[in-house]
C-alpha positions in Angstrom: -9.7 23.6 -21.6 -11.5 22.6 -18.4 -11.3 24.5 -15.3 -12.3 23.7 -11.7 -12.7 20.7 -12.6 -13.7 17.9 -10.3 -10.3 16.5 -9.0 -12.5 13.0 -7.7 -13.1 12.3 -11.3 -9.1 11.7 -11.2 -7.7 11.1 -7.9 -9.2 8.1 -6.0 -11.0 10.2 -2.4 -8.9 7.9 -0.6 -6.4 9.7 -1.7 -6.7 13.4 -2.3 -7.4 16.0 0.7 -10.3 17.1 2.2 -10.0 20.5 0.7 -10.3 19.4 -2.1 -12.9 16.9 -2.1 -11.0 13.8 -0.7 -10.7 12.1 2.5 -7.6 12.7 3.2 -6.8 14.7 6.5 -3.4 15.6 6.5 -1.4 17.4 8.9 2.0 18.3 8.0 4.1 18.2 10.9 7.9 19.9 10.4 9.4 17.8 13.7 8.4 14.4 12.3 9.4 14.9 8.4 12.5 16.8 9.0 14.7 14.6 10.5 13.5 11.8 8.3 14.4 14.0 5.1 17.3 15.0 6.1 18.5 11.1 6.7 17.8 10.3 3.5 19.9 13.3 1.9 22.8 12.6 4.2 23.2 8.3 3.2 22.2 9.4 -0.4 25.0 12.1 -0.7 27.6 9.4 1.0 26.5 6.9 -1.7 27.0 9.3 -4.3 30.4 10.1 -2.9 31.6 6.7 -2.5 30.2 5.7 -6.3 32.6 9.4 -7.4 35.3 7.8 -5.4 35.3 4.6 -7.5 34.7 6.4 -10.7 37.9 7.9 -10.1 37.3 11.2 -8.3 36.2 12.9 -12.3 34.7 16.3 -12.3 32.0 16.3 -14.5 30.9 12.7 -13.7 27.9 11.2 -15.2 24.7 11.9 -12.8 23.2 8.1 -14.3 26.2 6.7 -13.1 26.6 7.8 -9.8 22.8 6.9 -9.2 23.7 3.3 -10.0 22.5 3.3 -13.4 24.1 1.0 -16.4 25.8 4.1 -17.5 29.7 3.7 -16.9 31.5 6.1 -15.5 33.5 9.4 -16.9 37.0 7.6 -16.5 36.0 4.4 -18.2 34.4 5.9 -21.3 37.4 7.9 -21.7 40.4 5.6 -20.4 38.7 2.3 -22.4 37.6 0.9 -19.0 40.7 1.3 -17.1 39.4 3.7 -14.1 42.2 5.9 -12.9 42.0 8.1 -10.2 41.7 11.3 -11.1 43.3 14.7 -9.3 43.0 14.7 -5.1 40.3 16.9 -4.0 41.4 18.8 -1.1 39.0 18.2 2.2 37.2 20.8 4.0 39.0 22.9 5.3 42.4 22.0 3.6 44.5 24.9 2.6 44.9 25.0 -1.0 47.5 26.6 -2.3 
């Protein structure tokens, strides 16, 4: 086992951070990566809700498939490709009785 190791012998200077031997000066600044992350989360979730939607609305759906993998979907494994929709989920705020 090798501790303390020099990280340079690994990570190009160009990029790793000045504290720890690179020439990388990074600031990390919350007001300019926040609103960028959370645009990404917000159209990622919608795609993954719309991809659900066409899988037929199955709890339990297949996480490859609603990335946009190959994998087909929970209904179509089960129903022999025939996607049918499955129970209504109720909408924020929708009383359910």
């Amino acid at each position: 086992m090798i501790f303390n190791d020099d990280l340079r012998k690994h990570v190009p200077p160009s990029q790793l951070d000045k504290a720890y031997g690179g020439d990388v000066d990074f600031k990390y600044d919350h007001t300019v990566y926040w609103a960028a992350i959370n645009k990404l989360c917000t159209e990622r979730r919608a795609a993954y809700k719309e991809k659900w939607i066409q899988g037929g609305k199955r709890m339990g759906e297949y996480e490859a498939y609603l990335r946009g993998g190959e994998q087909k979907s929970l209904a179509e494994l089960e129903n022999g490709g025939d996607v049918k929709e499955g129970l209504d989920v109720p909408a924020a705020g929708d009383l359910v009785v």
